[in-house]
C-alpha positions in Angstrom: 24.5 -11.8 -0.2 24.7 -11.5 -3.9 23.5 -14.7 -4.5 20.4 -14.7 -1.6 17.4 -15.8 -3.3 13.9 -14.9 -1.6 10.3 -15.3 -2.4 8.0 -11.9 -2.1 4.3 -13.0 -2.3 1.9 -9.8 -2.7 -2.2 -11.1 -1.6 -4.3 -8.3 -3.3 -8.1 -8.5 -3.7 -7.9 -9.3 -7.7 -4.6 -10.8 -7.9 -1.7 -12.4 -6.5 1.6 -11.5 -7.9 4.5 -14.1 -6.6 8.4 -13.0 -7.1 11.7 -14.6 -6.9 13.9 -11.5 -6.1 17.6 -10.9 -5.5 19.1 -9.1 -2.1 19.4 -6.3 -4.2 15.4 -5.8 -4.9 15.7 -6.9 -8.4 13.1 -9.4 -10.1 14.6 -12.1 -11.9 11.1 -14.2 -12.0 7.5 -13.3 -11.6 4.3 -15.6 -11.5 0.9 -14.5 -11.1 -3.0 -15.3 -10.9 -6.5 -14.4 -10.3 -6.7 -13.7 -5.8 -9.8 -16.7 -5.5 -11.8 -14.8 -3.3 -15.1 -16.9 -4.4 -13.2 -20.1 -3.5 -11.8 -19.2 0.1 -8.9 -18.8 2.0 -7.4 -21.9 1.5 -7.6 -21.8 -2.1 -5.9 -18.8 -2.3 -3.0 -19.5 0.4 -2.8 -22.8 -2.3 -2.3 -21.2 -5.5 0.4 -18.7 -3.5 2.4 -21.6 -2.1 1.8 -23.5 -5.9 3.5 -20.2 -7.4 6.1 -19.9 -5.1 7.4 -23.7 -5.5 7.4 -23.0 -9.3 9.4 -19.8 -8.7 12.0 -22.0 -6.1 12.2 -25.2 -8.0 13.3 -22.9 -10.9 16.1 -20.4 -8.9 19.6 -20.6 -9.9 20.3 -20.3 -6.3 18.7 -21.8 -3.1 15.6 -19.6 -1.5 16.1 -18.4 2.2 12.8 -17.3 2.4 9.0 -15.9 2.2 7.9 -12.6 2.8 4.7 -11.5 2.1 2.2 -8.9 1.7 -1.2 -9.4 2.0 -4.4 -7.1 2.7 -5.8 -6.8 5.7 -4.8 -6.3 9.3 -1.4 -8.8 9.9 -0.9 -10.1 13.5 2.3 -8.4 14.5 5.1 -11.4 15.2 2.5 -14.3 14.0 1.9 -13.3 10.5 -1.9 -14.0 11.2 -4.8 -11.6 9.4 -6.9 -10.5 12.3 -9.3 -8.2 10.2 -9.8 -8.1 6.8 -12.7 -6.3 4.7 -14.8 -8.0 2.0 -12.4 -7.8 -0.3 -11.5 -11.4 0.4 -14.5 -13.4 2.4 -13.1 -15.2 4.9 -9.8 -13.8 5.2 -9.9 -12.8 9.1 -8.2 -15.9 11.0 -6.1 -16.7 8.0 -2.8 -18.4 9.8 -0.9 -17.0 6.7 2.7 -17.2 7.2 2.4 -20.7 8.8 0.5 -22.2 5.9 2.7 -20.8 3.4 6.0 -22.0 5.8 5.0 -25.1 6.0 3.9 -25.2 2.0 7.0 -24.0 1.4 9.2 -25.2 3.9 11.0 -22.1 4.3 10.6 -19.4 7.0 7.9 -16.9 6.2 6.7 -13.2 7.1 4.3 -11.3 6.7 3.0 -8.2 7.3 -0.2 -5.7 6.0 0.0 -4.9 1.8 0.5 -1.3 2.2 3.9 -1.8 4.9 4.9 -4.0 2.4 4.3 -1.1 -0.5 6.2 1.6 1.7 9.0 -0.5 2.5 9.8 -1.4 -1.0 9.8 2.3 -1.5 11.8 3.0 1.3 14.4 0.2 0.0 14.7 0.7 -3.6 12.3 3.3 -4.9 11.3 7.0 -4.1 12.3 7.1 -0.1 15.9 5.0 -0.6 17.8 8.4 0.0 15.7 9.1 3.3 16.0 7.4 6.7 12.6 8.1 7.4 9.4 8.6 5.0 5.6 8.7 5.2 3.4 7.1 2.6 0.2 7.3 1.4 -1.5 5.0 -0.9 -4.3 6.3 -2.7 -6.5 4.3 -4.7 -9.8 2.0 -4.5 -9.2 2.5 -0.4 -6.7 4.8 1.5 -3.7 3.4 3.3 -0.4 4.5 4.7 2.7 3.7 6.2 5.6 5.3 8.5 9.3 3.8 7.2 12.2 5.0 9.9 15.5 3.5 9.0 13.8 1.1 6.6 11.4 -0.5 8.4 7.8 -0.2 8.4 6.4 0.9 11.7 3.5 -1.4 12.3 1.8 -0.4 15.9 1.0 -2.4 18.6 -1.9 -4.3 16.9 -0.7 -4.0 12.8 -2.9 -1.4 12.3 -0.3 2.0 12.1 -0.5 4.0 9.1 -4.4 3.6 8.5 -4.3 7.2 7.3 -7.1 6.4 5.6 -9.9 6.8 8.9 -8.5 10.1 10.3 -11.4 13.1 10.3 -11.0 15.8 7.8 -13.1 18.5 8.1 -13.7 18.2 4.3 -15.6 14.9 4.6 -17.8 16.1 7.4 -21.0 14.1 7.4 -19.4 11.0 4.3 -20.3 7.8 5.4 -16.9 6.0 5.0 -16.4 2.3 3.8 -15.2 1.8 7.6 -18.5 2.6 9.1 -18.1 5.8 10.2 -18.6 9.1 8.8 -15.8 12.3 8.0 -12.8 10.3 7.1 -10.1 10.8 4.6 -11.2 7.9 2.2 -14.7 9.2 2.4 -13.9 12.0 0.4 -10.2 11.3 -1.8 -10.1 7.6 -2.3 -11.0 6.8 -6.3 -14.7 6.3 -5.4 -15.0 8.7 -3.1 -14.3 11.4 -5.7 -16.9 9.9 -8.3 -19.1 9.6 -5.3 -18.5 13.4 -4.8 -18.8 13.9 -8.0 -22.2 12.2 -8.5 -23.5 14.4 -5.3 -22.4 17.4 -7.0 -25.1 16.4 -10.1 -22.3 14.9 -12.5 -22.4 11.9 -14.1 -19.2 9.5 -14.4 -18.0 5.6 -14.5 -14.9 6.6 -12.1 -12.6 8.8 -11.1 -10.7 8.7 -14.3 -13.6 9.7 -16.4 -14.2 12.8 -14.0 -10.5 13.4 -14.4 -11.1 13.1 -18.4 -13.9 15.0 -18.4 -12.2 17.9 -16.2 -9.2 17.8 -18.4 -11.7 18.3 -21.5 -13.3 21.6 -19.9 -16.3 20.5 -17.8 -16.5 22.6 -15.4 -18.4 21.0 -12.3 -16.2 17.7 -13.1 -12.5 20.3 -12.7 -14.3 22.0 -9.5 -14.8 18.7 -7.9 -11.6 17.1 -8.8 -9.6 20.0 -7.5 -11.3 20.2 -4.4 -11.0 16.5 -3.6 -7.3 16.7 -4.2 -6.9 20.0 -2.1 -8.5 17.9 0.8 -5.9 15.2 0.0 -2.6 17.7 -0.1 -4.5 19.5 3.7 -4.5 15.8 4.7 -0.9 14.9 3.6 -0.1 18.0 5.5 -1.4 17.5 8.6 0.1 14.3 8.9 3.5 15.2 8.0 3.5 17.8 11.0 1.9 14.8 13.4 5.2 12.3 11.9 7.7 14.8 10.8 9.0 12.6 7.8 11.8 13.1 5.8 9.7 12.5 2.5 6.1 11.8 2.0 5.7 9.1 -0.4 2.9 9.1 -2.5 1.5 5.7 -4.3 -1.9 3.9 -5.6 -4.3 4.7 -8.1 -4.9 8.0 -7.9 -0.8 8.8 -7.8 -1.4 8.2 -11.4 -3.5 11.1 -11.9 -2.1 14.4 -14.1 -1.5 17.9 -12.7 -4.9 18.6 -12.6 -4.8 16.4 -8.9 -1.1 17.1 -8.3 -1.0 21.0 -8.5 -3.5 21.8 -6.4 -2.8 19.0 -3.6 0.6 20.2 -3.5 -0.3 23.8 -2.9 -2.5 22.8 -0.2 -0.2 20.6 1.2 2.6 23.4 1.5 -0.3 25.3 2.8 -0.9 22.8 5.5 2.5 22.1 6.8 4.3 24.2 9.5 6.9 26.9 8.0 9.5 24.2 9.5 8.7 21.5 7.5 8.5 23.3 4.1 10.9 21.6 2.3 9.8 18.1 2.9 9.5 16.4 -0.2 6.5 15.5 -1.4 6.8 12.7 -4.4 4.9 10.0 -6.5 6.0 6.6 -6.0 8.7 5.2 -8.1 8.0 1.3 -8.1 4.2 0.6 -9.1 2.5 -2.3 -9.7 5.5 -4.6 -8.3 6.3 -2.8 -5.2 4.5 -5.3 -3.2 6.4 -7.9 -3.8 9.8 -6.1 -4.1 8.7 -5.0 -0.1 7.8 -8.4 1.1 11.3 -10.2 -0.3 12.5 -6.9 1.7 10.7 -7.8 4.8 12.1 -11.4 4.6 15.8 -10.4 4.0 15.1 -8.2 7.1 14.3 -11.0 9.4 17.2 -13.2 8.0 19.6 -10.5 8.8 18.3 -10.2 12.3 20.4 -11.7 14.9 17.7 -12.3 17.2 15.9 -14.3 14.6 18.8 -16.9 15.0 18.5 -17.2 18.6 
Protein backbone atom coordinates (compact mmCIF):
# COMPACT_ATOMS: atom_id res chain seq x y z
CA UNK A 1 0.00 0.00 0.00
CA UNK A 2 2.71 2.52 0.64
CA UNK A 3 3.81 2.55 -2.70
CA UNK A 4 0.02 2.55 -4.57
CA UNK A 5 0.04 5.23 -6.94
CA UNK A 6 -3.48 6.56 -8.24
CA UNK A 7 -4.71 9.28 -10.40
CA UNK A 8 -7.58 11.82 -8.85
CA UNK A 9 -9.02 13.85 -11.72
CA UNK A 10 -11.30 16.85 -10.30
CA UNK A 11 -13.80 18.26 -13.72
CA UNK A 12 -14.94 21.73 -12.46
CA UNK A 13 -16.61 24.34 -14.66
CA UNK A 14 -13.25 26.68 -14.86
CA UNK A 15 -10.76 24.20 -14.33
CA UNK A 16 -9.48 20.76 -14.17
CA UNK A 17 -7.05 19.94 -11.60
CA UNK A 18 -5.31 16.27 -12.24
CA UNK A 19 -3.27 14.54 -9.24
CA UNK A 20 -0.91 11.75 -8.74
CA UNK A 21 -1.60 10.84 -5.05
CA UNK A 22 -0.26 8.30 -2.57
CA UNK A 23 -2.69 5.70 -0.56
CA UNK A 24 -2.16 7.95 2.15
CA UNK A 25 -4.04 11.14 0.43
CA UNK A 26 -0.91 12.93 -0.09
CA UNK A 27 -0.04 14.89 -3.43
CA UNK A 28 3.18 14.18 -4.72
CA UNK A 29 2.29 15.78 -8.46
CA UNK A 30 -0.30 18.09 -9.58
CA UNK A 31 -1.21 19.31 -13.32
CA UNK A 32 -3.85 21.51 -14.21
CA UNK A 33 -5.76 23.67 -17.00
CA UNK A 34 -8.45 25.78 -18.17
CA UNK A 35 -12.18 23.06 -18.07
CA UNK A 36 -12.80 23.77 -22.28
CA UNK A 37 -16.26 24.22 -21.93
CA UNK A 38 -16.40 26.35 -25.40
CA UNK A 39 -14.76 23.43 -27.10
CA UNK A 40 -16.99 20.37 -25.88
CA UNK A 41 -16.87 17.36 -24.12
CA UNK A 42 -14.44 15.61 -25.88
CA UNK A 43 -11.97 18.17 -25.62
CA UNK A 44 -12.21 18.37 -22.15
CA UNK A 45 -12.21 14.39 -21.39
CA UNK A 46 -8.81 14.96 -23.84
CA UNK A 47 -6.86 17.45 -22.00
CA UNK A 48 -7.90 15.23 -18.59
CA UNK A 49 -6.60 11.92 -20.04
CA UNK A 50 -3.34 14.26 -21.65
CA UNK A 51 -2.65 15.34 -17.88
CA UNK A 52 -3.08 12.24 -16.39
CA UNK A 53 -0.51 10.34 -18.83
CA UNK A 54 1.93 13.13 -17.99
CA UNK A 55 1.32 12.56 -14.25
CA UNK A 56 1.75 8.36 -14.90
CA UNK A 57 4.61 8.41 -17.30
CA UNK A 58 6.30 10.46 -14.55
CA UNK A 59 5.29 8.27 -11.10
CA UNK A 60 8.10 6.63 -9.28
CA UNK A 61 5.70 3.80 -8.98
CA UNK A 62 3.06 2.12 -11.28
CA UNK A 63 -0.64 3.83 -11.25
CA UNK A 64 -3.54 1.34 -10.26
CA UNK A 65 -5.95 3.70 -11.08
CA UNK A 66 -8.51 6.77 -11.95
CA UNK A 67 -10.88 8.28 -9.82
CA UNK A 68 -12.64 11.19 -10.61
CA UNK A 69 -14.74 13.91 -9.75
CA UNK A 70 -16.63 15.73 -12.10
CA UNK A 71 -19.88 18.10 -11.96
CA UNK A 72 -22.90 17.09 -12.68
CA UNK A 73 -25.19 14.16 -11.88
CA UNK A 74 -22.76 10.66 -12.20
CA UNK A 75 -24.51 7.45 -13.34
CA UNK A 76 -24.20 5.31 -10.26
CA UNK A 77 -21.95 1.95 -11.29
CA UNK A 78 -21.28 3.43 -15.01
CA UNK A 79 -19.46 6.61 -14.29
CA UNK A 80 -21.73 8.30 -16.96
CA UNK A 81 -23.03 12.26 -16.42
CA UNK A 82 -26.79 11.95 -16.84
CA UNK A 83 -27.51 15.70 -15.99
CA UNK A 84 -25.30 18.43 -15.99
CA UNK A 85 -26.15 22.35 -15.93
CA UNK A 86 -24.59 24.93 -18.23
CA UNK A 87 -21.73 24.99 -16.64
CA UNK A 88 -20.30 22.74 -19.18
CA UNK A 89 -22.50 22.58 -22.62
CA UNK A 90 -22.83 19.29 -23.50
CA UNK A 91 -21.82 17.53 -20.63
CA UNK A 92 -25.08 15.22 -20.11
CA UNK A 93 -24.25 11.73 -21.94
CA UNK A 94 -20.66 12.18 -21.26
CA UNK A 95 -19.40 8.23 -21.03
CA UNK A 96 -16.66 9.67 -18.59
CA UNK A 97 -15.04 6.89 -16.85
CA UNK A 98 -14.91 4.77 -20.03
CA UNK A 99 -13.25 7.49 -22.13
CA UNK A 100 -10.75 8.23 -19.55
CA UNK A 101 -10.18 4.06 -19.02
CA UNK A 102 -9.60 3.44 -22.11
CA UNK A 103 -7.26 6.87 -22.49
CA UNK A 104 -5.62 5.71 -19.77
CA UNK A 105 -5.76 2.18 -19.79
CA UNK A 106 -6.33 1.90 -16.27
CA UNK A 107 -9.66 1.29 -14.40
CA UNK A 108 -11.58 4.42 -13.76
CA UNK A 109 -14.42 5.88 -11.35
CA UNK A 110 -16.29 8.34 -11.03
CA UNK A 111 -18.66 9.86 -9.18
CA UNK A 112 -20.50 13.68 -8.65
CA UNK A 113 -17.72 16.74 -7.63
CA UNK A 114 -19.18 17.36 -4.36
CA UNK A 115 -19.05 13.18 -3.11
CA UNK A 116 -15.85 13.48 -4.22
CA UNK A 117 -15.24 16.87 -1.88
CA UNK A 118 -16.91 15.10 1.19
CA UNK A 119 -15.12 11.99 0.87
CA UNK A 120 -11.74 13.63 0.79
CA UNK A 121 -12.95 15.25 3.94
CA UNK A 122 -14.17 12.27 5.38
CA UNK A 123 -10.66 10.53 4.57
CA UNK A 124 -8.11 12.96 5.40
CA UNK A 125 -9.50 16.33 6.45
CA UNK A 126 -12.15 17.75 8.88
CA UNK A 127 -14.60 14.41 9.19
CA UNK A 128 -11.39 11.72 9.47
CA UNK A 129 -12.20 11.22 13.27
CA UNK A 130 -15.98 10.62 12.48
CA UNK A 131 -17.64 7.47 10.96
CA UNK A 132 -20.31 9.42 9.68
CA UNK A 133 -20.47 13.32 8.56
CA UNK A 134 -22.72 15.63 6.51
CA UNK A 135 -21.38 18.26 4.25
CA UNK A 136 -22.33 21.18 2.73
CA UNK A 137 -20.66 22.96 0.10
CA UNK A 138 -21.41 26.52 -0.22
CA UNK A 139 -20.38 28.57 -2.96
CA UNK A 140 -21.36 29.75 -6.68
CA UNK A 141 -24.23 26.70 -6.20
CA UNK A 142 -25.17 24.69 -3.10
CA UNK A 143 -24.22 20.98 -2.77
CA UNK A 144 -23.93 18.29 -0.21
CA UNK A 145 -22.98 15.00 0.74
CA UNK A 146 -23.71 12.14 3.45
CA UNK A 147 -20.15 10.18 4.32
CA UNK A 148 -21.03 6.90 6.73
CA UNK A 149 -17.94 4.84 7.29
CA UNK A 150 -16.06 6.71 4.52
CA UNK A 151 -18.15 6.47 1.75
CA UNK A 152 -20.18 8.90 0.10
CA UNK A 153 -23.77 7.90 0.00
CA UNK A 154 -24.92 8.53 -3.54
CA UNK A 155 -28.80 7.52 -3.94
CA UNK A 156 -30.41 5.48 -6.26
CA UNK A 157 -29.93 7.83 -9.18
CA UNK A 158 -26.47 9.98 -8.04
CA UNK A 159 -28.39 12.60 -6.96
CA UNK A 160 -28.22 12.33 -2.71
CA UNK A 161 -26.93 15.19 -0.95
CA UNK A 162 -28.51 17.90 -3.36
CA UNK A 163 -29.01 19.96 -0.20
CA UNK A 164 -29.06 22.62 -2.22
CA UNK A 165 -33.20 22.33 -3.67
CA UNK A 166 -34.79 21.62 -0.23
CA UNK A 167 -37.58 24.52 0.73
CA UNK A 168 -36.71 26.94 3.33
CA UNK A 169 -39.21 29.03 4.48
CA UNK A 170 -36.57 31.87 4.13
CA UNK A 171 -36.47 31.80 0.33
CA UNK A 172 -40.20 31.71 -0.06
CA UNK A 173 -41.16 32.99 -3.46
CA UNK A 174 -36.77 33.06 -4.96
CA UNK A 175 -36.65 31.72 -8.16
CA UNK A 176 -33.76 29.21 -7.91
CA UNK A 177 -31.10 28.41 -10.61
CA UNK A 178 -32.96 24.82 -10.67
CA UNK A 179 -36.19 26.22 -11.92
CA UNK A 180 -38.13 26.32 -9.00
CA UNK A 181 -38.80 28.72 -6.41
CA UNK A 182 -38.00 28.68 -2.20
CA UNK A 183 -34.88 26.60 -2.25
CA UNK A 184 -31.73 26.78 -0.16
CA UNK A 185 -29.41 28.10 -2.99
CA UNK A 186 -32.10 30.69 -3.80
CA UNK A 187 -31.30 32.55 -0.93
CA UNK A 188 -27.43 31.40 0.69
CA UNK A 189 -25.40 30.34 -2.31
CA UNK A 190 -22.63 33.43 -3.22
CA UNK A 191 -25.10 34.98 -5.69
CA UNK A 192 -27.99 34.49 -3.95
CA UNK A 193 -26.79 36.76 -1.20
CA UNK A 194 -25.75 39.66 -3.66
CA UNK A 195 -28.98 38.93 -5.25
CA UNK A 196 -30.56 39.48 -1.83
CA UNK A 197 -28.63 42.08 -1.29
CA UNK A 198 -29.44 43.95 -4.54
CA UNK A 199 -33.46 43.42 -3.64
CA UNK A 200 -32.82 44.92 -0.43
CA UNK A 201 -31.65 48.38 -2.49
CA UNK A 202 -27.76 47.75 -2.05
CA UNK A 203 -25.40 47.85 -4.48
CA UNK A 204 -22.34 45.14 -4.74
CA UNK A 205 -20.04 43.08 -7.41
CA UNK A 206 -20.49 39.83 -5.08
CA UNK A 207 -20.90 38.46 -2.01
CA UNK A 208 -17.54 39.36 -0.85
CA UNK A 209 -18.01 42.99 -1.46
CA UNK A 210 -21.36 42.87 0.67
CA UNK A 211 -19.27 40.96 3.20
CA UNK A 212 -16.58 43.99 2.96
CA UNK A 213 -18.96 46.44 3.02
CA UNK A 214 -20.75 44.87 6.15
CA UNK A 215 -17.46 44.37 7.87
CA UNK A 216 -16.85 48.29 7.20
CA UNK A 217 -20.20 49.45 8.95
CA UNK A 218 -22.91 49.52 6.30
CA UNK A 219 -25.66 48.77 7.74
CA UNK A 220 -28.30 47.21 5.21
CA UNK A 221 -25.09 45.26 3.66
CA UNK A 222 -24.51 43.53 7.77
CA UNK A 223 -28.48 43.12 7.97
CA UNK A 224 -28.51 41.15 4.89
CA UNK A 225 -25.51 39.10 5.36
CA UNK A 226 -26.56 38.02 8.68
CA UNK A 227 -29.83 37.06 7.73
CA UNK A 228 -28.64 35.00 4.72
CA UNK A 229 -26.37 33.11 6.97
CA UNK A 230 -28.97 32.60 9.77
CA UNK A 231 -31.10 30.91 7.00
CA UNK A 232 -28.01 28.79 6.17
CA UNK A 233 -27.11 27.61 10.02
CA UNK A 234 -31.69 26.91 10.23
CA UNK A 235 -30.85 24.93 7.06
CA UNK A 236 -27.72 23.08 8.37
CA UNK A 237 -29.95 22.39 11.26
CA UNK A 238 -32.70 20.89 9.85
CA UNK A 239 -30.81 18.60 7.99
CA UNK A 240 -28.67 17.39 10.68
CA UNK A 241 -31.93 16.21 12.62
CA UNK A 242 -33.28 14.56 9.03
CA UNK A 243 -29.39 12.59 8.89
CA UNK A 244 -28.26 12.59 12.41
CA UNK A 245 -24.41 13.03 11.54
CA UNK A 246 -21.64 12.77 13.61
CA UNK A 247 -20.10 16.18 12.15
CA UNK A 248 -21.43 18.55 9.66
CA UNK A 249 -18.74 19.50 7.34
CA UNK A 250 -18.80 22.73 5.95
CA UNK A 251 -16.85 23.69 2.55
CA UNK A 252 -17.00 26.09 -0.69
CA UNK A 253 -16.82 29.60 -1.13
CA UNK A 254 -18.67 30.96 1.24
CA UNK A 255 -16.85 28.65 4.11
CA UNK A 256 -14.33 31.21 3.59
CA UNK A 257 -16.36 33.96 4.90
CA UNK A 258 -15.32 35.73 8.60
CA UNK A 259 -17.43 35.64 11.77
CA UNK A 260 -19.66 37.98 10.50
CA UNK A 261 -21.41 34.67 8.40
CA UNK A 262 -20.18 32.10 10.97
CA UNK A 263 -21.50 33.57 14.23
CA UNK A 264 -24.76 34.00 13.44
CA UNK A 265 -25.20 30.63 11.30
CA UNK A 266 -23.95 28.87 14.14
CA UNK A 267 -26.39 30.31 16.61
CA UNK A 268 -29.13 29.48 14.37
CA UNK A 269 -27.99 26.21 13.70
CA UNK A 270 -27.85 25.26 17.54
CA UNK A 271 -31.15 26.86 17.43
CA UNK A 272 -32.39 24.48 14.84
CA UNK A 273 -31.22 21.27 16.02
CA UNK A 274 -33.03 18.99 18.48
CA UNK A 275 -31.68 19.30 22.27
CA UNK A 276 -30.20 15.65 21.30
CA UNK A 277 -28.04 16.59 18.78
CA UNK A 278 -26.45 19.73 20.43
CA UNK A 279 -23.14 18.75 20.39
CA UNK A 280 -22.69 17.81 16.90
CA UNK A 281 -19.90 19.55 15.55
CA UNK A 282 -20.28 21.99 13.20
CA UNK A 283 -16.83 22.81 11.22
CA UNK A 284 -15.15 24.46 8.12
CA UNK A 285 -13.51 22.24 5.83
CA UNK A 286 -9.90 21.45 6.29
CA UNK A 287 -8.69 20.57 2.61
CA UNK A 288 -9.74 23.41 0.10
CA UNK A 289 -8.99 23.88 -3.22
CA UNK A 290 -7.48 20.24 -3.67
CA UNK A 291 -10.02 18.21 -1.90
CA UNK A 292 -11.46 17.11 -5.12
CA UNK A 293 -8.93 15.37 -6.29
CA UNK A 294 -7.52 14.07 -2.89
CA UNK A 295 -11.46 12.42 -2.86
CA UNK A 296 -11.42 10.98 -6.21
CA UNK A 297 -7.79 9.09 -5.76
CA UNK A 298 -9.95 8.04 -2.55
CA UNK A 299 -12.80 6.74 -4.46
CA UNK A 300 -10.41 4.79 -6.69
CA UNK A 301 -8.42 3.18 -3.82
CA UNK A 302 -11.94 2.24 -2.64
CA UNK A 303 -12.84 0.19 -5.52
CA UNK A 304 -9.34 -1.46 -5.74
CA UNK A 305 -9.69 -2.59 -2.18
CA UNK A 306 -13.08 -4.04 -2.93
CA UNK A 307 -13.22 -7.66 -3.26
CA UNK A 308 -16.13 -7.74 -5.39
CA UNK A 309 -14.45 -5.52 -7.83
CA UNK A 310 -12.04 -8.56 -8.47
CA UNK A 311 -14.69 -10.92 -9.14
Amino acid sequence: MAKTRLIGIDIGGTKTAVGLVDANGLILALAQCPTATQDGPEAIVNNAIALANDLIAKSDHPVSAVGIGSAGVVEPGTGRIVSATDAIPGWTGTDLANLVAAGTHLPCWAENDVHAHARAEAWQGAGKDYRSMLMAAIGTGIGGAFVTDGQTQVGAHGVSGLIGHFAIPEAEGIECTCGGQGHFEALCSGPAILAAFERAGGKAASAREVEDLAVAGDELAAEVFAACARATGRALGGLTNMFDPEVVVVGGGMSQAGELWWQPLREAFSQEVIPFLAKVPLVSAQLKRDSGLIGAASLALTHLNDPKESQ
